[in-house]
C-alpha positions as a printed NumPy array, in Angstrom:
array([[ -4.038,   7.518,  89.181],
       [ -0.373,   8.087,  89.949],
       [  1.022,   9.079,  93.263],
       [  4.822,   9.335,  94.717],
       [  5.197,   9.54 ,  98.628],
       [  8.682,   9.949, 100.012],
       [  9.164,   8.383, 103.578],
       [ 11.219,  10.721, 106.361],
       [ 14.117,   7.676, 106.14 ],
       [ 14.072,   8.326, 102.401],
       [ 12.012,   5.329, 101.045],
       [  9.678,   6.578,  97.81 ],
       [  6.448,   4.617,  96.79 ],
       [  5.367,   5.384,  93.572],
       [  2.052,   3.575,  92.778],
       [ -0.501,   3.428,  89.973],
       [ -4.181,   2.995,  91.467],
       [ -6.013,   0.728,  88.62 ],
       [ -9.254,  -0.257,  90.352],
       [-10.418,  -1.412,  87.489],
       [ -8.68 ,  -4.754,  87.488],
       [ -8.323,  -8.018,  90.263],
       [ -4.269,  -8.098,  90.436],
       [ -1.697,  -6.009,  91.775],
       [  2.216,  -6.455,  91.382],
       [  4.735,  -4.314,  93.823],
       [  8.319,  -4.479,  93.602],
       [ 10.963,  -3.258,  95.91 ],
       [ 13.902,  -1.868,  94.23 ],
       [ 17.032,  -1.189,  95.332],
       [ 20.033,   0.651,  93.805],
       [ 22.602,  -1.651,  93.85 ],
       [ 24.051,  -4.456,  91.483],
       [ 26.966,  -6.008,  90.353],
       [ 28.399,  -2.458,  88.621],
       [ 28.669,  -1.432,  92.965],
       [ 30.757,  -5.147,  93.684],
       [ 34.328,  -5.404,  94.556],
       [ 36.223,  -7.523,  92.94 ],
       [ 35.916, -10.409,  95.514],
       [ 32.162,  -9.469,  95.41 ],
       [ 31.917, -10.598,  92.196],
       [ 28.411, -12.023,  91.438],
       [ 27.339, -11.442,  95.146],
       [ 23.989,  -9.282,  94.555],
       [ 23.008, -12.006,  92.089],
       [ 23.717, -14.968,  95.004],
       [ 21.925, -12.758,  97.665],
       [ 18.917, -12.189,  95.12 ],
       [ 18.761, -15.82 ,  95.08 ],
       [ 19.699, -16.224,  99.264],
       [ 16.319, -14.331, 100.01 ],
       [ 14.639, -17.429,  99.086],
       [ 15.93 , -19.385, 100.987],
       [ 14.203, -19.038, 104.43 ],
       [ 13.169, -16.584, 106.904],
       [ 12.971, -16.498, 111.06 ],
       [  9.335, -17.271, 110.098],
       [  9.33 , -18.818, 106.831],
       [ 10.913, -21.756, 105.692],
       [ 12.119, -21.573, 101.529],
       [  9.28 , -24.177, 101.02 ],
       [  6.72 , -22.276, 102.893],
       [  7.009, -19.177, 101.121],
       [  6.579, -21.019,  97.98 ],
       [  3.785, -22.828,  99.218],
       [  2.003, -19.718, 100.405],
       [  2.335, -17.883,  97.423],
       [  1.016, -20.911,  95.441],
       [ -1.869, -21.297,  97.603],
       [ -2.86 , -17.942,  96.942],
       [ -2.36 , -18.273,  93.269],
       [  0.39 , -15.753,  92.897],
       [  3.809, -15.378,  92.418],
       [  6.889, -14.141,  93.683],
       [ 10.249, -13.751,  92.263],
       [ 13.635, -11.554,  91.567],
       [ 15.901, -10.438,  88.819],
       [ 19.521,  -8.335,  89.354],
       [ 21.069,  -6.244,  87.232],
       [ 23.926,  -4.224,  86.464],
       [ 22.749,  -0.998,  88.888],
       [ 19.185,  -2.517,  90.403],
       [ 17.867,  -5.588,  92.463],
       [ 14.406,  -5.615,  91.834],
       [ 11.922,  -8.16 ,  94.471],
       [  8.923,  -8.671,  93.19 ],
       [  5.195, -10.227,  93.682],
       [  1.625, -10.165,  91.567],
       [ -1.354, -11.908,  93.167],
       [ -4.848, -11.213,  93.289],
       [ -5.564,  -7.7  ,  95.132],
       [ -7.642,  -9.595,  98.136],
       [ -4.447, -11.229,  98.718],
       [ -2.144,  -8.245,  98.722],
       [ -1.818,  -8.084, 102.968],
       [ -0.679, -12.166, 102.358],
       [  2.406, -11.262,  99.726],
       [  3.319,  -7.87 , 101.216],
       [  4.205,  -9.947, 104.458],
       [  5.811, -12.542, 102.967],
       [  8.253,  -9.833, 100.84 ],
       [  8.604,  -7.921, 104.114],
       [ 10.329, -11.43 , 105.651],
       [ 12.166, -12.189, 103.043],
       [ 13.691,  -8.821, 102.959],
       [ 14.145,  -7.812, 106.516],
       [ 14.534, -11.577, 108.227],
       [ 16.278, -13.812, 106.161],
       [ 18.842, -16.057, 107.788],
       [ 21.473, -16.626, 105.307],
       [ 22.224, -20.15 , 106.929],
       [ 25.655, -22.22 , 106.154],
       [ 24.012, -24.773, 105.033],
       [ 21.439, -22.538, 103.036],
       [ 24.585, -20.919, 101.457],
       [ 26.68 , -24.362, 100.354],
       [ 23.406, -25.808,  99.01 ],
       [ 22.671, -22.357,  97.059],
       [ 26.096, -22.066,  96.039],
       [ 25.871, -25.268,  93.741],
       [ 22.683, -23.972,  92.129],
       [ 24.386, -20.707,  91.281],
       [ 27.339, -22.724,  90.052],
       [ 25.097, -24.6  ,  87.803],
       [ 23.208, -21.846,  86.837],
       [ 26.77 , -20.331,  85.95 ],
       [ 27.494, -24.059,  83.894],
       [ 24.112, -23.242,  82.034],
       [ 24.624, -19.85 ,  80.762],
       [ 27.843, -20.711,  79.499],
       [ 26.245, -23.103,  77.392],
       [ 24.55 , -20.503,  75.751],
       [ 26.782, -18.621,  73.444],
       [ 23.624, -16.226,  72.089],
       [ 23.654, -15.03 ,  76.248],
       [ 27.55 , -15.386,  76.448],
       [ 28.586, -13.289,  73.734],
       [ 27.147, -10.406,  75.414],
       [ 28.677, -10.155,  77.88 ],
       [ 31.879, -11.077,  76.156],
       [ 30.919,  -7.804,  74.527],
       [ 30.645,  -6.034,  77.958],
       [ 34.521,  -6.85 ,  78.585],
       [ 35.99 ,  -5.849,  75.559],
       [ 34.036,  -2.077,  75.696],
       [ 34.651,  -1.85 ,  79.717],
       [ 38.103,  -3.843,  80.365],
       [ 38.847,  -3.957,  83.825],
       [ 35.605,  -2.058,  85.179],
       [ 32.435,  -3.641,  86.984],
       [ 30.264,  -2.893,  84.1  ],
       [ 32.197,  -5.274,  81.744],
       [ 31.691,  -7.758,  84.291],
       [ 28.756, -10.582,  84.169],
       [ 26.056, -10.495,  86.771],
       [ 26.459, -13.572,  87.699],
       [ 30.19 , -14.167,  89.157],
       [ 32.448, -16.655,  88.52 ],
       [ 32.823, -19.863,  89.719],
       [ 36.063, -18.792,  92.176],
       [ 34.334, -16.209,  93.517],
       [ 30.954, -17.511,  94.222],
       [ 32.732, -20.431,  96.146],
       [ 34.173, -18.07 ,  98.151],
       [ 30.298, -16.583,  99.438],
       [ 29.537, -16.552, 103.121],
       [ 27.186, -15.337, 105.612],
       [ 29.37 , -12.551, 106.914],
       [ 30.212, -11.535, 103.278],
       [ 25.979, -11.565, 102.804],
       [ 25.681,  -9.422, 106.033],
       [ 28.002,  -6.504, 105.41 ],
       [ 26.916,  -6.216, 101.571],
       [ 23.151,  -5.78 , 102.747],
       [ 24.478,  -3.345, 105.738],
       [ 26.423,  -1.103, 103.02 ],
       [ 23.63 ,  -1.303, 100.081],
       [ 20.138,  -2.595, 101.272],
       [ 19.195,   0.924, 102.814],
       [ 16.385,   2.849, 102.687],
       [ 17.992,   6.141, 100.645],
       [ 18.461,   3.644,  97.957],
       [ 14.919,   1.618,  98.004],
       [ 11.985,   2.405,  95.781],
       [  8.909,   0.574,  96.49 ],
       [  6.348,   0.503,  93.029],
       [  3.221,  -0.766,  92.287],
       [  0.622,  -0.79 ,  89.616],
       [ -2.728,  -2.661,  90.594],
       [ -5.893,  -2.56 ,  92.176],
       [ -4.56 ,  -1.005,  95.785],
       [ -5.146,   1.886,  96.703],
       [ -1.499,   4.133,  97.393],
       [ -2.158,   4.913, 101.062],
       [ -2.448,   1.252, 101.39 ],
       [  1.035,   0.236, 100.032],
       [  2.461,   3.362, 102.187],
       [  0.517,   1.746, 105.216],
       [  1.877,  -1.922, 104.659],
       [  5.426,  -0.756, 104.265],
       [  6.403,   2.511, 106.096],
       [  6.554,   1.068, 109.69 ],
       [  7.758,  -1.983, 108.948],
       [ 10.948,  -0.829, 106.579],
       [ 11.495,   2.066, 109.028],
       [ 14.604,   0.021, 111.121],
       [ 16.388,  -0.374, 107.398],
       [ 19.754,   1.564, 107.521],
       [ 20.376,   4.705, 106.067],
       [ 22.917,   5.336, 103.872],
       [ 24.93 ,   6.905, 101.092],
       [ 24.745,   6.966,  97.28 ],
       [ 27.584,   4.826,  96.291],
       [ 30.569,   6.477,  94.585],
       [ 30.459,   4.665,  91.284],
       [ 34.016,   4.765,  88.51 ],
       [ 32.366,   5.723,  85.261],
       [ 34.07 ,   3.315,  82.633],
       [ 36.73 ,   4.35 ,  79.73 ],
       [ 35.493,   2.482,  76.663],
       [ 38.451,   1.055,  74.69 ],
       [ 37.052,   1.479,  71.164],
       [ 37.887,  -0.947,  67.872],
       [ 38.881,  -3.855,  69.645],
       [ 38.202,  -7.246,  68.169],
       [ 37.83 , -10.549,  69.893],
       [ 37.17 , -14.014,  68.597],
       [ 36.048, -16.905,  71.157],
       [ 36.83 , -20.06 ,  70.05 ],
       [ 33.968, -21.936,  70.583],
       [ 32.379, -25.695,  69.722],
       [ 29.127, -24.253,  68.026],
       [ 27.149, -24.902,  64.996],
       [ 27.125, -20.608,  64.341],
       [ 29.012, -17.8  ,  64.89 ],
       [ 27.701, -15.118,  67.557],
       [ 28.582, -11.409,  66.35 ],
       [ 28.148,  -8.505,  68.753],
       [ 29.535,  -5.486,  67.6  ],
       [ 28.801,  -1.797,  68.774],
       [ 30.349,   0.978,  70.765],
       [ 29.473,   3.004,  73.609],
       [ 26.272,   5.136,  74.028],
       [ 23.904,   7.485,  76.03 ],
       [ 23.26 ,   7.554,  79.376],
       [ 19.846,   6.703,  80.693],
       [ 19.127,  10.22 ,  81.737],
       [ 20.027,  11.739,  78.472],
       [ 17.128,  12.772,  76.796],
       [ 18.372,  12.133,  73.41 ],
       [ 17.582,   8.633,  74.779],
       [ 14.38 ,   8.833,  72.88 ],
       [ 15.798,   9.366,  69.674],
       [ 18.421,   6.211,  70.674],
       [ 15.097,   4.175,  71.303],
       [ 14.01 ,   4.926,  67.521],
       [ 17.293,   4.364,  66.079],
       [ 17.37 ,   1.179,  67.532],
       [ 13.709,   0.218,  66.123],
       [ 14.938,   1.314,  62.683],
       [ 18.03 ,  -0.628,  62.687],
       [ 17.063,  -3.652,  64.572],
       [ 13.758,  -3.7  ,  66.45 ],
       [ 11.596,  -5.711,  64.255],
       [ 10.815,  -7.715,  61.131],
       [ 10.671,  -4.595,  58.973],
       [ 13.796,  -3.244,  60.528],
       [ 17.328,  -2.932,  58.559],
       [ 18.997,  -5.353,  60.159],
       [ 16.336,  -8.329,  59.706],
       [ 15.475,  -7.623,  56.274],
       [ 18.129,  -7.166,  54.915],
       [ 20.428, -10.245,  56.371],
       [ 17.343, -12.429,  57.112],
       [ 14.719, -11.719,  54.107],
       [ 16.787, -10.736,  51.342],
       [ 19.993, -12.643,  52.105],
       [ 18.816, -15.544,  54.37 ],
       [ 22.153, -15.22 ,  55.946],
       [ 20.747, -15.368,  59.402],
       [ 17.755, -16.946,  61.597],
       [ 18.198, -14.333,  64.254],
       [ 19.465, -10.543,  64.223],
       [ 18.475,  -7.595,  66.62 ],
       [ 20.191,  -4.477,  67.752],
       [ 20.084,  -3.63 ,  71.358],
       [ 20.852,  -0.409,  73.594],
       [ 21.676,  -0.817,  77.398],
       [ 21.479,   2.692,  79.013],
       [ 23.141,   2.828,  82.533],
       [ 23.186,   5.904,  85.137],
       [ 25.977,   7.864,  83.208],
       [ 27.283,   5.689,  80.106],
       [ 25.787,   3.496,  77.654],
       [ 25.707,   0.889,  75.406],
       [ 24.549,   0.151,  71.795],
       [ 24.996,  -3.054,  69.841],
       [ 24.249,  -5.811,  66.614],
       [ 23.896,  -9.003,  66.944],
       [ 23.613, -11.987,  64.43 ],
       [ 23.719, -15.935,  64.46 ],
       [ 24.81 , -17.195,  61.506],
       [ 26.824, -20.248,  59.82 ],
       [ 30.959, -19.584,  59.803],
       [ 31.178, -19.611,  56.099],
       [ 28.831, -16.375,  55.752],
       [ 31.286, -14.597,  57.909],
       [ 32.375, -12.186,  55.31 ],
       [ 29.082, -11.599,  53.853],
       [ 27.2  , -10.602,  57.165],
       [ 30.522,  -8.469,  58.236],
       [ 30.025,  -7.053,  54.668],
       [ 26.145,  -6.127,  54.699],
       [ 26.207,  -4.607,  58.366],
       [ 29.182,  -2.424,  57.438],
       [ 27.232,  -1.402,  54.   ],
       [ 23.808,  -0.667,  55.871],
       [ 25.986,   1.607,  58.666],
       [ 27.841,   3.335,  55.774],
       [ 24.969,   4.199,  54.593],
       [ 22.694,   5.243,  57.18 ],
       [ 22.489,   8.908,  56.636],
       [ 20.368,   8.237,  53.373],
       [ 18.533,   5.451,  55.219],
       [ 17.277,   7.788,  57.777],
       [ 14.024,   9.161,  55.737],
       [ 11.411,  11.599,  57.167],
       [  9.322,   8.052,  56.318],
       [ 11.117,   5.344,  58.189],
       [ 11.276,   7.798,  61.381],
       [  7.612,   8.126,  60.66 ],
       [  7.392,   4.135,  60.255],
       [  9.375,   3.607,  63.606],
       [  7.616,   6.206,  65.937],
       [  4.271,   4.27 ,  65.097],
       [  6.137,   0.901,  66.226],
       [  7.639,   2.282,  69.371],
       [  4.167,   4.074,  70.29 ],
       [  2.214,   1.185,  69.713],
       [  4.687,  -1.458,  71.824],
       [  4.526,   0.998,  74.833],
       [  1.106,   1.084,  74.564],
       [  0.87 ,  -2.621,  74.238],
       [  3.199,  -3.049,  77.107],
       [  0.501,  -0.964,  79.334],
       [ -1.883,  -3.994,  79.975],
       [  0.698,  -5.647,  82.252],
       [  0.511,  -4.622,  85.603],
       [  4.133,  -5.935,  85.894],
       [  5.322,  -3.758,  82.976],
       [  3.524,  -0.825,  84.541],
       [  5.073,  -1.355,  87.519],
       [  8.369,  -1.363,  85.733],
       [  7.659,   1.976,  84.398],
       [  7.201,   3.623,  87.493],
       [ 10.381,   1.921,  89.124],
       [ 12.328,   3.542,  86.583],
       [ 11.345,   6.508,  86.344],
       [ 11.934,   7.131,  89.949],
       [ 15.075,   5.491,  89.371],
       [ 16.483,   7.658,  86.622],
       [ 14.706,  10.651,  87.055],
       [ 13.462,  10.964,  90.766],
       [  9.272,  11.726,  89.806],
       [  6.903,   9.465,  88.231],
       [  7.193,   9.727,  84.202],
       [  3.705,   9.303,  82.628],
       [  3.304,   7.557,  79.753],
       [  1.989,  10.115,  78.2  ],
       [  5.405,  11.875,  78.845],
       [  7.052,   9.676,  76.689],
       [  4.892,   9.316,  74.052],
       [  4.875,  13.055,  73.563],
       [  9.01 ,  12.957,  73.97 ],
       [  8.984,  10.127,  71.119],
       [  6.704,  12.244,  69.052],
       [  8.954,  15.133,  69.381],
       [ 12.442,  13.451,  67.892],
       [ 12.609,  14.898,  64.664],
       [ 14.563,  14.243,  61.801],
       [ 17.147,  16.177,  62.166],
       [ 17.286,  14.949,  66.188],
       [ 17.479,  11.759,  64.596],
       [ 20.409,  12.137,  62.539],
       [ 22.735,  14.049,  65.072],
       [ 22.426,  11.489,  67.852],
       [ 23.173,   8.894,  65.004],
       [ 25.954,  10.52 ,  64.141],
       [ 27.409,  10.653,  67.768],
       [ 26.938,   7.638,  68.28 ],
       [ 27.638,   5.423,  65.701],
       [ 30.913,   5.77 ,  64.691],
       [ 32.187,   2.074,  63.396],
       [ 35.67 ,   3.535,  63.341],
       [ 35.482,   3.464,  67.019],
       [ 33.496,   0.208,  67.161],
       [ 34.103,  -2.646,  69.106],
       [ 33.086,  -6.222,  67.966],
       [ 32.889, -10.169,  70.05 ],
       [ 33.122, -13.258,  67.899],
       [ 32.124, -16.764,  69.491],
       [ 32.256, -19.763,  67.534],
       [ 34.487, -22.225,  65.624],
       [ 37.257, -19.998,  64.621],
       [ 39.034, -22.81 ,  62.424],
       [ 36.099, -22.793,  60.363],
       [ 36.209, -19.273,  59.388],
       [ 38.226, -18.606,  56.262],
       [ 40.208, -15.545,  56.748],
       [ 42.29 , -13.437,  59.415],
       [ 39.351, -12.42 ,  62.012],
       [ 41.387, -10.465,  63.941],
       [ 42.295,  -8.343,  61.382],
       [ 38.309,  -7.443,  60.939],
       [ 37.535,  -4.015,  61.329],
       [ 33.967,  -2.45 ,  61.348],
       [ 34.441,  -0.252,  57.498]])
């Protein structure tokens, strides 16, 4: 059972009553990430994500993972471009236990000096890691070239000048500005009943500052730009792709099939064709990231430098050809794949929780699943082909290279997409 309750300081629960089941997860959700940074706050949501676990007036960092262990649940964050999402699942007798512990952490953490130094190396290292992982790296290498000199182009993480540069009073002012209450959404999915999440949470977030929907830039994409990272690696990292929908589009639905028909799975374009029939490639997906008013949609492959101008050549061949690709049968195909991995997704509490989040989020009411599953089964074919043709243009492509460049036998730069 679904039910939405907005608080008079403008905090909405959205909850899911499954009483069916032992566990609950609730997340609190807050519109802000790195896309609403300066540029000297650079990475900062990310470091205050991770600064919230770091001890409270009544919790040290140990204790709170100690409690949480004890109770055999967990507790943990993620940041993105536009959300900071704090989360917990535990068993539902111990929902009173994790509720207080998320309330601390969010309204009572001390953001100590010494907290912040020692925190600042892990995020530095943490920073060391992921660039050490070209398949991670090349996306957001991506990021730049479509939004140059915008926040969305920029990683979520910072870099390494401007995390040294974190402090308490930078912490502070960044929570007063963004951690308020218009711009928290509290979701859960579980065995708790909603008045109970409204009771744990109303008084206790009520002192939270009010504030303001942020003005956010929307991004000019600079479209058919090529860049090659020269990079000590064994393969070559491709992303290539172009700007897309935003997330409250509704033509999203038809992106979400296009991208299970081109690269969503084993029996998609992408991985038969460069994978199964060519053995070109271990890995190859597409991938759409839809933000509040732009988009993103995008290829990627791993493969060995000297198969650069095959896989360049086979992508650019399945694109061109797309149109006659796009059968009444393969829409068919990918509408049973989509409806089956939402349906799939449905036994996690987490993932349900998700759900609710973000349709808050992006469309201000719960969105039942059976919303979307009708919306999917709508897209027809001729839906289908019109939002492929808006949006994939390869003329107006963009594309990220990161590898050994000497060992690529040809002009890269010179690449385009057709």
């Amino acid at each position: 059972m679904y039910q939405r309750t907005v608080l008079p300081n403008g905090i909405r629960i959205v909850t899911e009553y499954m009483p069916f089941l032992r566990s609950v997860t609730l997340g609190a959700w807050f519109e802000v990430g790195s896309r609403h940074e300066q540029p000297q706050e650079w990475g900062l949501s990310h470091f205050i994500e991770h600064m919230m676990f770091k001890g409270t007036e009544k919790y040290t960092a140990r204790q709170i993972a100690e409690i949480m262990d004890e109770h055999g649940g967990y507790i943990n964050a993620f940041t993105g471009k536009e959300h900071t999402c704090y989360y917990f699942k535990v068993l539902d007798e111990h929902f009173s236990v994790a509720s207080e512990v998320l309330q601390q952490m969010l309204l009572h953490s001390l953001f100590l000096p010494e907290e912040i130094a020692k925190e600042r190396n892990v995020v530095l290292e943490e920073l060391n890691m992921y660039e050490d992982s070209p398949e991670e790296l090349v996306h957001d290498l991506f990021a730049t070239v479509l939004w140059p000199d915008h926040p969305l182009g920029n990683s979520i993480i910072g870099s390494a000048s401007t995390i040294r540069n974190f402090d308490q009073q930078m912490i502070l002012s960044f929570l007063r500005e963004h951690y308020t209450t218009d711009r928290l959404v509290i979701a859960s999915a579980g065995n708790i009943p909603h008045e109970r999440v409204v009771e744990e949470f109303a008084s206790v977030f009520r002192d939270l500052p009010r504030g303001q929907a942020p003005l956010i830039q929307q991004p000019l994409s600079q479209g058919g730009s090529g860049v090659f990272q020269d990079k000590d690696t064994e393969q070559i990292h491709l992303c290539l792709g172009g700007t897309s929908l935003g997330r409250t589009d509704q033509n999203k639905y038809a992106i979400y099939l296009l991208d299970t028909i081109i690269g969503g799975g084993v029996s998609s374009l992408l991985f038969q064709e460069l994978r199964e029939e060519r053995g070109l490639v271990y890995n190859t997906y597409s991938f759409s990231s839809l933000y509040k008013d732009v988009g993103a949609y995008g290829i990627y492959a791993g493969f060995s430098p000297h198969h650069w101008n095959e896989v360049w050549d086979v992508i650019c061949t399945q694109f061109a050809s797309l149109p006659q690709i796009l059968t009444e049968d393969v829409l068919t195909r990918a509408k049973g794949q989509l409806t089956g991995s939402i349906l799939l997704s449905l036994e996690s509490t987490s993932n349900r929780m998700t759900r609710l989040a973000k349709g808050e989020l992006d469309e201000g009411r719960i969105v039942t699943v059976e919303e979307i599953l009708s919306r999917i089964g709508t897209v027809d074919h001729n839906e289908l082909l019109k939002v492929g043709n808006k949006v994939y243009d390869p003329q107006e492509w963009s594309w990220v290279g990161l590898g050994p460049k000497d060992a690529v036998k040809e002009d890269i730069l010179c690449r385009k997409i057709c």
